[in-house]
PyMOL Python script that loads the backbone (N, CA, C, O; Angstrom):
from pymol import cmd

cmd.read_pdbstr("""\
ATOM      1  N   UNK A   1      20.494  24.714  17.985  1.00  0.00           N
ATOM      2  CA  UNK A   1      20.702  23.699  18.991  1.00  0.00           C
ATOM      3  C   UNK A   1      21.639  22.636  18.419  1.00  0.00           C
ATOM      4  O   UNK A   1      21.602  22.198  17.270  1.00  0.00           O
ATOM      5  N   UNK A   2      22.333  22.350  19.218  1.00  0.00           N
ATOM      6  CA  UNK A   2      23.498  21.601  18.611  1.00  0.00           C
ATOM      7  C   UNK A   2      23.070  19.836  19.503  1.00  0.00           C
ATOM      8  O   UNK A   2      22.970  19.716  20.724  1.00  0.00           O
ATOM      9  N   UNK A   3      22.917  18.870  18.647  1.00  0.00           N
ATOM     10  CA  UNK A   3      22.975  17.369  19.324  1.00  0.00           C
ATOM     11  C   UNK A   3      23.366  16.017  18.282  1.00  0.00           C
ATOM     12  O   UNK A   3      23.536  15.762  17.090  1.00  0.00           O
ATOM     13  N   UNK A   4      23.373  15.537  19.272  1.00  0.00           N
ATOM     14  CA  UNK A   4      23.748  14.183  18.535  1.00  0.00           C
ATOM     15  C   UNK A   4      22.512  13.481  17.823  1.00  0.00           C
ATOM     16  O   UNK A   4      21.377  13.656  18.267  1.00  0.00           O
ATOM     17  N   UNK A   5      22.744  12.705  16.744  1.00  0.00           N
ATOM     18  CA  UNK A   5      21.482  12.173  15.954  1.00  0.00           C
ATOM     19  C   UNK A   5      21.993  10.931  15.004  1.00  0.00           C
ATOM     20  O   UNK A   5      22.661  10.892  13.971  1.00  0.00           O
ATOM     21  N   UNK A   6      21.241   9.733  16.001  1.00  0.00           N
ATOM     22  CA  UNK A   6      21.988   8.478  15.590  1.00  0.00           C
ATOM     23  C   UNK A   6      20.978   8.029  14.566  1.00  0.00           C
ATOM     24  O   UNK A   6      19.886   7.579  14.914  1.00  0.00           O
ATOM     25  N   UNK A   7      21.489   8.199  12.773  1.00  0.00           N
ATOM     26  CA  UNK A   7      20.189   7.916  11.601  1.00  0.00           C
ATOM     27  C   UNK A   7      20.671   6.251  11.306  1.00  0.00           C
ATOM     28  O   UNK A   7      21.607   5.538  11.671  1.00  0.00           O
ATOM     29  N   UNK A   8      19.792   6.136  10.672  1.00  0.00           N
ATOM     30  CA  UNK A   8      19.850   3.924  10.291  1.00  0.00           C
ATOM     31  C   UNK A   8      20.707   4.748   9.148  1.00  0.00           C
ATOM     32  O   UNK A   8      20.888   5.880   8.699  1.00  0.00           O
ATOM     33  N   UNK A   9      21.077   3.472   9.008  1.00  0.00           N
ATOM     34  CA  UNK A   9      21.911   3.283   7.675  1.00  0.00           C
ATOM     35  C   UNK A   9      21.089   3.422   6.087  1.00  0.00           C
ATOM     36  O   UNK A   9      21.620   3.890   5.080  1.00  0.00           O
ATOM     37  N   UNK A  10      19.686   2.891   6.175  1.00  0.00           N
ATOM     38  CA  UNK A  10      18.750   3.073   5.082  1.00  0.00           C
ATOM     39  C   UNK A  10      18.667   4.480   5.217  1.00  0.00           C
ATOM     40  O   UNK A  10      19.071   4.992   4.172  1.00  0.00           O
ATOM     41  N   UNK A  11      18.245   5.510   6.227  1.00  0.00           N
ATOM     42  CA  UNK A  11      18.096   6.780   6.052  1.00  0.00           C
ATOM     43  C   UNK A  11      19.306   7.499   5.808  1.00  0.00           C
ATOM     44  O   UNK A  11      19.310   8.272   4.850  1.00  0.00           O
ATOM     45  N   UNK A  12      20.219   7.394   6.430  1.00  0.00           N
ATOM     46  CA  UNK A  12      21.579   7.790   5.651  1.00  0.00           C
ATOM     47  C   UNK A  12      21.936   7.738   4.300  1.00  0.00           C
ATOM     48  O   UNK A  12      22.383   8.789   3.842  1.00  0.00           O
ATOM     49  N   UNK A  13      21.849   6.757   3.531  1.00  0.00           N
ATOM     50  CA  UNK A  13      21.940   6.277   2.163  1.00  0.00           C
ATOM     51  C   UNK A  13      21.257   7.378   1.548  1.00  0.00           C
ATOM     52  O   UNK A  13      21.860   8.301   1.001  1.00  0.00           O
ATOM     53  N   UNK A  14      19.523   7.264   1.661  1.00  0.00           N
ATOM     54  CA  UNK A  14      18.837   8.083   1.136  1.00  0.00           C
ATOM     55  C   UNK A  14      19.352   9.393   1.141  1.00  0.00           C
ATOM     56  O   UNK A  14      19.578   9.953   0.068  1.00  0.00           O
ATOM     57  N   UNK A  15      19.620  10.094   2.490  1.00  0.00           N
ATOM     58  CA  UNK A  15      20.195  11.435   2.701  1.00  0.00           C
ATOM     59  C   UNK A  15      21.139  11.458   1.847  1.00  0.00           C
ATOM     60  O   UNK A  15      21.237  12.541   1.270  1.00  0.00           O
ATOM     61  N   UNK A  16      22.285  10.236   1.378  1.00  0.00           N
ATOM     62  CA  UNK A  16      23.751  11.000   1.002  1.00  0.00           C
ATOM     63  C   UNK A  16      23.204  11.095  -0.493  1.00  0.00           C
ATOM     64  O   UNK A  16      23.543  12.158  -1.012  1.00  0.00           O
ATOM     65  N   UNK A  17      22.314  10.122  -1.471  1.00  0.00           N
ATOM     66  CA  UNK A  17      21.972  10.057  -2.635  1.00  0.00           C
ATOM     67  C   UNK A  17      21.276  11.175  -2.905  1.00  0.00           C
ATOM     68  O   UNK A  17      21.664  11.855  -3.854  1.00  0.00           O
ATOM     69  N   UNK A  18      20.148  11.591  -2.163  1.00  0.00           N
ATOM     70  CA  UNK A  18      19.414  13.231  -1.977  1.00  0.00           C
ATOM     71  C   UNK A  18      20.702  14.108  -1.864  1.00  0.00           C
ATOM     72  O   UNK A  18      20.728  14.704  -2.942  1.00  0.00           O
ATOM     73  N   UNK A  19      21.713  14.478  -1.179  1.00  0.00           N
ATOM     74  CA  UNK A  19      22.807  15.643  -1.295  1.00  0.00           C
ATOM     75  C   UNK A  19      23.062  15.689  -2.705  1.00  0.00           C
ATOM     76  O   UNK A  19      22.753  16.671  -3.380  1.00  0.00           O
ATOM     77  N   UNK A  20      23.819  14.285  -3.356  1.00  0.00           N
ATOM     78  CA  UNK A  20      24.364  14.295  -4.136  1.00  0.00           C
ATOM     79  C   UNK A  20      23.601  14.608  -5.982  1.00  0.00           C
ATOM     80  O   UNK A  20      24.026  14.678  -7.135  1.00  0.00           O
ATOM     81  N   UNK A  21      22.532  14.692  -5.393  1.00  0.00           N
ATOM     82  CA  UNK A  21      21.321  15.128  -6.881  1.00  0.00           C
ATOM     83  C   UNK A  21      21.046  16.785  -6.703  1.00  0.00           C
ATOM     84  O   UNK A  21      20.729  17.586  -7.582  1.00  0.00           O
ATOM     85  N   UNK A  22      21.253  17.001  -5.407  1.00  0.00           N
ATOM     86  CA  UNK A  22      20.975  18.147  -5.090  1.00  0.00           C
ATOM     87  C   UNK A  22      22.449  19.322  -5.332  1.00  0.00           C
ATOM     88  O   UNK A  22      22.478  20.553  -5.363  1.00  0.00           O
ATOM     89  N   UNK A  23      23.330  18.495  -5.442  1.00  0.00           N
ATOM     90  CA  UNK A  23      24.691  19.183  -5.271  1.00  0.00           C
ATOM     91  C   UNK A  23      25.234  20.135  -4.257  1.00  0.00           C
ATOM     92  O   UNK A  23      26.021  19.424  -3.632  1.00  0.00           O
ATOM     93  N   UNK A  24      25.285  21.598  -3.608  1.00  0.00           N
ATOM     94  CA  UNK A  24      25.970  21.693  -3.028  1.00  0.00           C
ATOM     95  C   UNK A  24      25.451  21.481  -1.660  1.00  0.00           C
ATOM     96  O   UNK A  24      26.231  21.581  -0.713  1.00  0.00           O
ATOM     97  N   UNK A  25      24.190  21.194  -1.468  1.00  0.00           N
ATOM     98  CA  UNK A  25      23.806  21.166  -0.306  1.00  0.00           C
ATOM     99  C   UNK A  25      24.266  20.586   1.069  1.00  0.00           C
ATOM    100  O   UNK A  25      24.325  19.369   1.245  1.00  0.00           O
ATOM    101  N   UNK A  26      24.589  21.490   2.038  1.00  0.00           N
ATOM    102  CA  UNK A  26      25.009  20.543   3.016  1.00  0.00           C
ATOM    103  C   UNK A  26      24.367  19.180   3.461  1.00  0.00           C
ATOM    104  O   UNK A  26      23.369  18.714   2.911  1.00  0.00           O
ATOM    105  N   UNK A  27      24.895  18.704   4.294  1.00  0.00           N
ATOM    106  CA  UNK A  27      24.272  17.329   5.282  1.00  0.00           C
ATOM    107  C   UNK A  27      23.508  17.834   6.397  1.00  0.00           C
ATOM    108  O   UNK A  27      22.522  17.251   6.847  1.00  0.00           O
ATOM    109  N   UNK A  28      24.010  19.023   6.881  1.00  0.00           N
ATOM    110  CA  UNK A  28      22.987  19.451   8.050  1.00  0.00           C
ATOM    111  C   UNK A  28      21.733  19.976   7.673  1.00  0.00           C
ATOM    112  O   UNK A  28      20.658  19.792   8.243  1.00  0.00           O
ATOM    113  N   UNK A  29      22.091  21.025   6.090  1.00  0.00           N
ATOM    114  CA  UNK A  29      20.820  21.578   5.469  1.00  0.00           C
ATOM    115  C   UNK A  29      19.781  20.232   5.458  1.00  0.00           C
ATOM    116  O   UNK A  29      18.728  19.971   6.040  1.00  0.00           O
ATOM    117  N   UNK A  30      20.262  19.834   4.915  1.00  0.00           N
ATOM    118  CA  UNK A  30      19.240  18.821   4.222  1.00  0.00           C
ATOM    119  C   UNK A  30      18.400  17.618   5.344  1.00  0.00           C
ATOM    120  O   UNK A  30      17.229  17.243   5.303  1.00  0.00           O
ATOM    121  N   UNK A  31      19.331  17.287   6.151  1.00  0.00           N
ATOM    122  CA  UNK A  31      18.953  16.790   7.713  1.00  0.00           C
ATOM    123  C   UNK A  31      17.321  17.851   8.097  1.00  0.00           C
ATOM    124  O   UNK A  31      16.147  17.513   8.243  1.00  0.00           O
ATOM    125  N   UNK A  32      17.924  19.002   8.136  1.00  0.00           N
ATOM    126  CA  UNK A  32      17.171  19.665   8.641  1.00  0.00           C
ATOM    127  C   UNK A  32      15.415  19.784   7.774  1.00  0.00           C
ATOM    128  O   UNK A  32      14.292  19.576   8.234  1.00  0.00           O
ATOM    129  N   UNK A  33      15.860  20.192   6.434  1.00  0.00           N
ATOM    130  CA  UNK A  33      14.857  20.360   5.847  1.00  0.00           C
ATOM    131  C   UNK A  33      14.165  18.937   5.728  1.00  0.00           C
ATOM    132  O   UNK A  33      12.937  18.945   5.810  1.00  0.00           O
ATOM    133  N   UNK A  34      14.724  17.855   5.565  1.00  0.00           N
ATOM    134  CA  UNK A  34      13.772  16.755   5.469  1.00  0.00           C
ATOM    135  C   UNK A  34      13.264  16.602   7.185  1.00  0.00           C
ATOM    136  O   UNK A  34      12.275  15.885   7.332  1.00  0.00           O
ATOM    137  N   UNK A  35      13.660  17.011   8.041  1.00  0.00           N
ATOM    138  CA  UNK A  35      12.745  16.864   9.414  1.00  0.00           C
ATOM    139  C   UNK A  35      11.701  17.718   9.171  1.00  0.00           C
ATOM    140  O   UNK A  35      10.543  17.317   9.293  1.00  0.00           O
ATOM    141  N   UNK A  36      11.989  19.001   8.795  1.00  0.00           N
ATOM    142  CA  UNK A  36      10.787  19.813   8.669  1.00  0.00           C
ATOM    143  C   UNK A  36       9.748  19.494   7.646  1.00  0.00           C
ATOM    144  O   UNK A  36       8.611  19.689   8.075  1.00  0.00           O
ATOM    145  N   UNK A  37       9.802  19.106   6.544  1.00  0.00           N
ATOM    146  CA  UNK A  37       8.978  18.217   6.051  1.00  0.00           C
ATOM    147  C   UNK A  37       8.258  17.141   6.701  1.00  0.00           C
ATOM    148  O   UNK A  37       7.043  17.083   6.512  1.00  0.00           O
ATOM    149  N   UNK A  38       8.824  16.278   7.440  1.00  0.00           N
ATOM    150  CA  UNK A  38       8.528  15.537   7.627  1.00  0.00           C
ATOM    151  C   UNK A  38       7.667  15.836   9.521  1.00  0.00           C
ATOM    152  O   UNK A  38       7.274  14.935  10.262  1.00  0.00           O
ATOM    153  N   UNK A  39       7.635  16.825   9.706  1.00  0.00           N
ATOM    154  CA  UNK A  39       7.173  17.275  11.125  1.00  0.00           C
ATOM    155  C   UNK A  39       5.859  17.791  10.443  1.00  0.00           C
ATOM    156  O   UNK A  39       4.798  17.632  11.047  1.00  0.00           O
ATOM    157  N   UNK A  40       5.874  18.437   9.145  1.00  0.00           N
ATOM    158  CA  UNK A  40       4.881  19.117   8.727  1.00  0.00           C
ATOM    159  C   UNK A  40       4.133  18.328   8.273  1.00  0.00           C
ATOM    160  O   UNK A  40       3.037  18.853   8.077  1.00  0.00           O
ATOM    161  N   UNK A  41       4.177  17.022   7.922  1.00  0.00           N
ATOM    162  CA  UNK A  41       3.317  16.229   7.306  1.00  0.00           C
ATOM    163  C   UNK A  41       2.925  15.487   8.555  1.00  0.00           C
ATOM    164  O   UNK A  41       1.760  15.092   8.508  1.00  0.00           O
ATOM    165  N   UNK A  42       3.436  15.252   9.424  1.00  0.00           N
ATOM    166  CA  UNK A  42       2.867  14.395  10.856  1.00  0.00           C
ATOM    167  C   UNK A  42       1.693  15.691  11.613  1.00  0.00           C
ATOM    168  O   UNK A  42       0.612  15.409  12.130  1.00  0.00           O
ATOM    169  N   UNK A  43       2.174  16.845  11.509  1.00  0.00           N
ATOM    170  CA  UNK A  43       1.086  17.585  12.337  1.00  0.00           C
ATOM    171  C   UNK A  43      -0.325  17.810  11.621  1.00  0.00           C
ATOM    172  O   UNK A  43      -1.351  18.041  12.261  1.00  0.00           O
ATOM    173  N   UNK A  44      -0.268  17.713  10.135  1.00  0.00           N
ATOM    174  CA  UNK A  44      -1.672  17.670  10.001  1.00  0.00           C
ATOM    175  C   UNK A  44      -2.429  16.213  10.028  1.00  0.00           C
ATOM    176  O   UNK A  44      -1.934  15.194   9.547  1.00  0.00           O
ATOM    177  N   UNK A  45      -3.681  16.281  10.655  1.00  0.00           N
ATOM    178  CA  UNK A  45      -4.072  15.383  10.704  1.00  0.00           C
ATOM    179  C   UNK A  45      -4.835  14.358   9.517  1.00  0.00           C
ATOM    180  O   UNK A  45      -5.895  14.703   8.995  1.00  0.00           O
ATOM    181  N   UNK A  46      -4.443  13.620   9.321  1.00  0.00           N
ATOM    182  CA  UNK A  46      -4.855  12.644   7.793  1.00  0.00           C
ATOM    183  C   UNK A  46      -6.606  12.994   7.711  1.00  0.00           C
ATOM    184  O   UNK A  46      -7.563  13.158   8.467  1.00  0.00           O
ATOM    185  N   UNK A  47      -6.298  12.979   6.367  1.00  0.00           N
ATOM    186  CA  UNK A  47      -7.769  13.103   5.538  1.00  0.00           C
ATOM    187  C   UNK A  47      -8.618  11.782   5.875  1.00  0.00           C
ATOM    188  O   UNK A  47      -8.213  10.620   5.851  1.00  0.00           O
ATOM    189  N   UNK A  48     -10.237  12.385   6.279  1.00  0.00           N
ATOM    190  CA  UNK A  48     -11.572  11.448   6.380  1.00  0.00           C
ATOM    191  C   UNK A  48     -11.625  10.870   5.079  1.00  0.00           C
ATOM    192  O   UNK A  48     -12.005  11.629   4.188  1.00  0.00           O
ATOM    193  N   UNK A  49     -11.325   9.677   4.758  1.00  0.00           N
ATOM    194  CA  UNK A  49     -11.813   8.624   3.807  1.00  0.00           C
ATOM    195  C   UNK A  49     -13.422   8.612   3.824  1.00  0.00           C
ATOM    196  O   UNK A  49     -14.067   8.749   4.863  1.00  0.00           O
ATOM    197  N   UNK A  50     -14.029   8.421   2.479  1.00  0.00           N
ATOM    198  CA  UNK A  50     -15.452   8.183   2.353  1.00  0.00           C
ATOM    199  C   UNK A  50     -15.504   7.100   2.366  1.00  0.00           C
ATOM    200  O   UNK A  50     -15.208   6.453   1.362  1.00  0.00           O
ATOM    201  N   UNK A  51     -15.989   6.393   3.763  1.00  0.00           N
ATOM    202  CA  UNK A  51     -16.873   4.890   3.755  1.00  0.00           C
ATOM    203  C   UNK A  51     -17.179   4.219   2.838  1.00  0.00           C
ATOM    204  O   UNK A  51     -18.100   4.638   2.136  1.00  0.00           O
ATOM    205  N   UNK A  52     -16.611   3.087   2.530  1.00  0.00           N
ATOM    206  CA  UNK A  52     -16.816   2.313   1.054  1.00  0.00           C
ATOM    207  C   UNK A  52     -17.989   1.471   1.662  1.00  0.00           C
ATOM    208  O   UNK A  52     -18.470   1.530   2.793  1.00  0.00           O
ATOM    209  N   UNK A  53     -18.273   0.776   0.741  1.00  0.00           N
ATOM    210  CA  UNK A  53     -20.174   0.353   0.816  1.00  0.00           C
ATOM    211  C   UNK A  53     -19.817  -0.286  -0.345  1.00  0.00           C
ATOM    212  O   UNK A  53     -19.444   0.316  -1.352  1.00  0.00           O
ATOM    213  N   UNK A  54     -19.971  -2.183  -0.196  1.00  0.00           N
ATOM    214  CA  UNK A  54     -20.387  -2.589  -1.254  1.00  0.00           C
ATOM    215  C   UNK A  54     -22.011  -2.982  -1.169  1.00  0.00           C
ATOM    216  O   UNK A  54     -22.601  -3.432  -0.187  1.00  0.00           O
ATOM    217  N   UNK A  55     -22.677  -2.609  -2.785  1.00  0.00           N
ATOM    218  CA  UNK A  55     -23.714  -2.931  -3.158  1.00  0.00           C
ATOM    219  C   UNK A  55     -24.380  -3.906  -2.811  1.00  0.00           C
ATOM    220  O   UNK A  55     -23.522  -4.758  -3.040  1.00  0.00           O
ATOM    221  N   UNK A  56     -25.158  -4.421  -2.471  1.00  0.00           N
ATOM    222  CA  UNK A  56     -26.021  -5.348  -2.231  1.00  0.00           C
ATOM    223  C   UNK A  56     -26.602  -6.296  -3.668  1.00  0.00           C
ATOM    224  O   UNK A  56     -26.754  -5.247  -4.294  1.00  0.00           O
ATOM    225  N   UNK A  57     -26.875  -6.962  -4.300  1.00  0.00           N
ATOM    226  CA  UNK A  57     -27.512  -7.159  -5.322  1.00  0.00           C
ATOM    227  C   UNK A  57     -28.231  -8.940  -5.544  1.00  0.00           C
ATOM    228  O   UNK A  57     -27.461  -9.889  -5.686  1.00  0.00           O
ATOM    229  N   UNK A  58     -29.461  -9.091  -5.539  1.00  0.00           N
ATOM    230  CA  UNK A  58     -29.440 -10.516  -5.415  1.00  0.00           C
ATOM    231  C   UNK A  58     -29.193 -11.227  -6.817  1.00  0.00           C
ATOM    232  O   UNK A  58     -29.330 -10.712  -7.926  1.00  0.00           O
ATOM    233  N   UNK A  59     -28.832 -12.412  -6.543  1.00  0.00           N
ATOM    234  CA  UNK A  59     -28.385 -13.657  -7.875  1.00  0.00           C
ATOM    235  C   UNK A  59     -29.475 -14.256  -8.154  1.00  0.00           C
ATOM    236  O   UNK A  59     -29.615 -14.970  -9.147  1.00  0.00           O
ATOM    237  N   UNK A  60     -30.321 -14.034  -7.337  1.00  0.00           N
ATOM    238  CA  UNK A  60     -31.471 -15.195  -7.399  1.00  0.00           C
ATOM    239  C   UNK A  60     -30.744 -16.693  -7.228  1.00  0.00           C
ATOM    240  O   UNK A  60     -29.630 -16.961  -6.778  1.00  0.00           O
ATOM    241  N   UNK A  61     -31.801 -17.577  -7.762  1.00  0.00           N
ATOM    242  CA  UNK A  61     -31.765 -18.802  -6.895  1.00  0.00           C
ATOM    243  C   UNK A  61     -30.398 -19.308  -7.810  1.00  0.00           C
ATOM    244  O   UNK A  61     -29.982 -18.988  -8.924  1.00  0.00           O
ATOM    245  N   UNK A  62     -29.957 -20.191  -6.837  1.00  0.00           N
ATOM    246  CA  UNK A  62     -28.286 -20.958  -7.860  1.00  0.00           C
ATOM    247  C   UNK A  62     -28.612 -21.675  -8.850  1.00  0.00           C
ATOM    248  O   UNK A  62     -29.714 -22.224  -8.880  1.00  0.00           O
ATOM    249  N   UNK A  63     -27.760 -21.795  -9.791  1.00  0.00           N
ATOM    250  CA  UNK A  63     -27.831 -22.775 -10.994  1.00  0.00           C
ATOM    251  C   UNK A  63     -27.668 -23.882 -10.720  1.00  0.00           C
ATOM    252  O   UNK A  63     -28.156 -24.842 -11.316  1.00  0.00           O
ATOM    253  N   UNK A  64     -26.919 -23.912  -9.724  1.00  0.00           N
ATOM    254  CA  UNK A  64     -26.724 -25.829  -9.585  1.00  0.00           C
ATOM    255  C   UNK A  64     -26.620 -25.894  -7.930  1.00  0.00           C
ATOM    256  O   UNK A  64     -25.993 -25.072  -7.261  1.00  0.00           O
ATOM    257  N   UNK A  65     -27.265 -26.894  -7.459  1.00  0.00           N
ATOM    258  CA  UNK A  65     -27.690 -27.191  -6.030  1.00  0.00           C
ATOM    259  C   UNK A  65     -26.709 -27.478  -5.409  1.00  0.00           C
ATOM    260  O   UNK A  65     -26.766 -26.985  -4.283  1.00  0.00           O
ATOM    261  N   UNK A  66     -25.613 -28.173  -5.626  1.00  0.00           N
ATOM    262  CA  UNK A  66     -24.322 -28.411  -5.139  1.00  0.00           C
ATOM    263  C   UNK A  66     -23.160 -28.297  -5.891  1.00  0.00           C
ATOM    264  O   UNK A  66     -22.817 -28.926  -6.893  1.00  0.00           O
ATOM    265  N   UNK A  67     -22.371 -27.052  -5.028  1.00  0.00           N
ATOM    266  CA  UNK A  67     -20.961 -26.839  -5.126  1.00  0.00           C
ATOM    267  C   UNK A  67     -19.787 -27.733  -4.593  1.00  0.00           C
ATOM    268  O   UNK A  67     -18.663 -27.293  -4.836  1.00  0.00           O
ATOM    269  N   UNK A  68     -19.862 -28.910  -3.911  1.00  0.00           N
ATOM    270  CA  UNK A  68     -19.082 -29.875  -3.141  1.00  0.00           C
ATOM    271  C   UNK A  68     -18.270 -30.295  -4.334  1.00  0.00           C
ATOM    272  O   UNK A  68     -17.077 -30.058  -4.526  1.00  0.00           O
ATOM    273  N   UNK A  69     -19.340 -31.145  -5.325  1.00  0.00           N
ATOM    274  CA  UNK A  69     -18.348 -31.967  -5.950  1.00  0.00           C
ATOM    275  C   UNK A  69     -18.087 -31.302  -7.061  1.00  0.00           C
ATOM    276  O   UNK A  69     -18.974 -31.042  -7.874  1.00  0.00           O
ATOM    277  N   UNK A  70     -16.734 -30.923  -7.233  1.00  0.00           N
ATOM    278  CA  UNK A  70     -15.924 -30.104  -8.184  1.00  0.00           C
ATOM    279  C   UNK A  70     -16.751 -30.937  -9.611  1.00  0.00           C
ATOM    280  O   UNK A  70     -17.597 -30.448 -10.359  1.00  0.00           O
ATOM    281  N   UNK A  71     -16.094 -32.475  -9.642  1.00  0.00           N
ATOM    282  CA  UNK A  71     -16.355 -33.220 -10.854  1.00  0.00           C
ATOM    283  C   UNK A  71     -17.917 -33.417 -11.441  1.00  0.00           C
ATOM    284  O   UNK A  71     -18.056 -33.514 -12.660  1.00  0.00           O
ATOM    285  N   UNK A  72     -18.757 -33.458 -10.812  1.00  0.00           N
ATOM    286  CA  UNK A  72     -20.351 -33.399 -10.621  1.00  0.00           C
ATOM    287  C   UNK A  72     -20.738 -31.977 -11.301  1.00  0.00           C
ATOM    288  O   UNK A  72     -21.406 -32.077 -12.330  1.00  0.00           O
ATOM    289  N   UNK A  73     -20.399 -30.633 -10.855  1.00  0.00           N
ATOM    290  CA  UNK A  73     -20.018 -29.517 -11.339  1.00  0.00           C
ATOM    291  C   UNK A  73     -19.850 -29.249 -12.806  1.00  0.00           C
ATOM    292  O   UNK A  73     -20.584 -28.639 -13.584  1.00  0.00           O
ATOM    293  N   UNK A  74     -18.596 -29.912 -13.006  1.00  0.00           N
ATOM    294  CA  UNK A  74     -17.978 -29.823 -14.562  1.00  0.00           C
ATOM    295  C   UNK A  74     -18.256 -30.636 -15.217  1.00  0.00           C
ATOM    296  O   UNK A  74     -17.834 -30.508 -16.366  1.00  0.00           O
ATOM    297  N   UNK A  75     -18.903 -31.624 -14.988  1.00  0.00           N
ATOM    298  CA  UNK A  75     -20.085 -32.472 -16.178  1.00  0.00           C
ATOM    299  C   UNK A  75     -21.366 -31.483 -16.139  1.00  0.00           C
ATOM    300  O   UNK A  75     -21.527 -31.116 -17.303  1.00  0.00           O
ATOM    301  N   UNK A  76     -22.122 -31.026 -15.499  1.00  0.00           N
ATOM    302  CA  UNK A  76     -23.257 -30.409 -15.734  1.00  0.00           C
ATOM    303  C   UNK A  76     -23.078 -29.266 -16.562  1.00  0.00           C
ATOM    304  O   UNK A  76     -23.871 -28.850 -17.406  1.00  0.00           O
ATOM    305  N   UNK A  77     -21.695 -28.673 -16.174  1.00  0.00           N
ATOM    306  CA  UNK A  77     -21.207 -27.370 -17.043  1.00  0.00           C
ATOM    307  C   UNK A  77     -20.841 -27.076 -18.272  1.00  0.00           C
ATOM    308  O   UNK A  77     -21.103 -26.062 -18.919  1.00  0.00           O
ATOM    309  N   UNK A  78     -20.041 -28.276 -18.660  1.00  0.00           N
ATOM    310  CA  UNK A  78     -19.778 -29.314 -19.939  1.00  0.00           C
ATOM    311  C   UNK A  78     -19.653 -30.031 -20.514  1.00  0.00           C
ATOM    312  O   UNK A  78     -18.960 -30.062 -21.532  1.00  0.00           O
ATOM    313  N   UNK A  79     -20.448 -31.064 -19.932  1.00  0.00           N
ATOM    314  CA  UNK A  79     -21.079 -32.558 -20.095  1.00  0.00           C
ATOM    315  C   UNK A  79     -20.076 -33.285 -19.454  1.00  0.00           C
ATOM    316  O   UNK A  79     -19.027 -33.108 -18.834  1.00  0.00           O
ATOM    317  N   UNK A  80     -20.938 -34.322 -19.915  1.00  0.00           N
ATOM    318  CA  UNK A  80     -19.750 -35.531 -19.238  1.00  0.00           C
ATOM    319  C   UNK A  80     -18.014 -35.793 -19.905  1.00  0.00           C
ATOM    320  O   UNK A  80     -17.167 -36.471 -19.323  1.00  0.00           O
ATOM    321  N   UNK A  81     -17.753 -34.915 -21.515  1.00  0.00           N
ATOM    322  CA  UNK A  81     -16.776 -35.669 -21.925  1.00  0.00           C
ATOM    323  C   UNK A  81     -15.640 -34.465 -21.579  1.00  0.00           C
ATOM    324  O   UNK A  81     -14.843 -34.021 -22.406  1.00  0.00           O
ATOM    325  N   UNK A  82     -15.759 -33.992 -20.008  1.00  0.00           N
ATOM    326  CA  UNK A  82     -15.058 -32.555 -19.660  1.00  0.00           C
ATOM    327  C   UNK A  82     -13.479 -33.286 -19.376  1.00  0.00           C
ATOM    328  O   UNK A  82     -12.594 -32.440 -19.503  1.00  0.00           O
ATOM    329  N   UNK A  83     -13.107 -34.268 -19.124  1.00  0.00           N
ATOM    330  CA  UNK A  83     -11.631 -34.564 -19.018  1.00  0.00           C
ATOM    331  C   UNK A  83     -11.010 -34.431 -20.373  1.00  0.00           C
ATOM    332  O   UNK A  83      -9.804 -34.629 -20.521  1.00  0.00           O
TER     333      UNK A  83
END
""", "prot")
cmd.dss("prot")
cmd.show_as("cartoon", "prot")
cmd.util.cbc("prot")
cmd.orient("prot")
């Protein structure tokens, strides 16, 4: 089948750098074979991921009753001479 096929300029690039590693390969070969690749990877349908699950785990009760005051915090953590 013969048609027209308007590629971006990023996919072009790629195509001409792919010919040119590949050496004699045409532009149509290679057009072609990267569609078919790329048809073959769209028709199967993507792999079931296993459900991630984070753990549950308790801390028990907090070390210090209030998190507000940053400075209140870092004296209890390392005394008062923390500046």
């Amino acid at each position: 089948m013969r048609t027209t096929l308007t590629i971006d300029d990023d996919v072009a690039i790629q195509l001409q750098r792919l010919q040119k590693r590949r050496g004699a390969a045409s532009f149509k070969d290679l057009v072609n074979e990267a569609l078919r690749c790329g048809l073959r990877d769209l028709s199967v349908p993507p792999k079931k991921r296993k459900r991630f699950r984070t753990e549950v785990h308790k801390a028990g009760p907090p070390l210090l009753p209030d998190f507000d005051n940053v400075a209140e915090v870092l004296a209890i953590i390392e005394g008062e001479a923390y500046k």
